[in-house]
C-alpha angles and dihedrals in degrees: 000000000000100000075053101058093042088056095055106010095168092052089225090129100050091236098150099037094061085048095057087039087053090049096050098053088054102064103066088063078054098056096045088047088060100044087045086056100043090051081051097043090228105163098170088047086053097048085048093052087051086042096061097035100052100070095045081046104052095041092056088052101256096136100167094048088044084052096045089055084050092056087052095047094044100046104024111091124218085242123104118285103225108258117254115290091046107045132174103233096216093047092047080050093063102040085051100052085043087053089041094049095053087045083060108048085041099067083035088057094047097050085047094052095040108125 
C-alpha cells in the first residue's frame, strides 16, 4: 500500500480505491475456484489459488487472509484432496479458514469502498 500511496498521496486520483475494487472483484472467482477444487479434491489447484491471492493480499494490507494462503501452501500437499463425501478434516480446516478469511475481507472491503 505504500508504493500506492506514494503514487497518489493525496488520494485525488482514487489509486488506491480501484485497486482495492479490483481486488475485491476478484475474490468471488476465488471462492467458486476453491470450492471447485475441494469438490474435485485438487490439492495441487487449491494451493495454486492461495498461491496467487497472498501476495495481493499482503500487499494490500489483509494480513489474516495472506496468512491463511501461507497455511495452505505450507501443509497442503500437491497430492490429491480426497473429493467431497470422503474428506480429509485437517484439509477441510484449512479450506474453511481460507473461505472464512475472504468472506471477511470481503465485507471489510465493502464497508471501506461505501460512498
Amino acid at each position: 500500500m505504500s508504493v500506492l500511496s506514494e503514487l497518489d498521496p493525496s488520494g485525488v486520483n482514487g489509486i488506491i480505491s480501484e485497486v482495492l475494487i479490483l481486488f475485491q472483484a476478484s475474490l468471488d472467482p476465488v471462492l467458486e475456484r476453491l470450492e471447485h477444487c475441494r469438490s474435485a479434491g485438487a490439492a495441487a489447484d487449491i494451493r495454486f489459488e492461495a498461491h496467487r491471492l497472498k501476495s495481493a493480499a499482503a500487499q494490500l494490507g489483509a494480513l489474516r487472509l495472506a496468512s491463511a494462503c501461507a497455511e495452505i501452501m505450507k501443509n497442503l500437499s500437491a497430492e490429491a484432496v480426497a473429493p467431497t463425501g470422503s474428506r480429509d478434516t485437517a484439509v477441510e480446516l484449512l479450506v474453511d479458514r481460507l473461505v472464512a478469511e475472504i468472506v471477511r475481507v470481503q465485507r471489510q472491503l465493502r464497508r471501506l469502498l461505501q460512498p
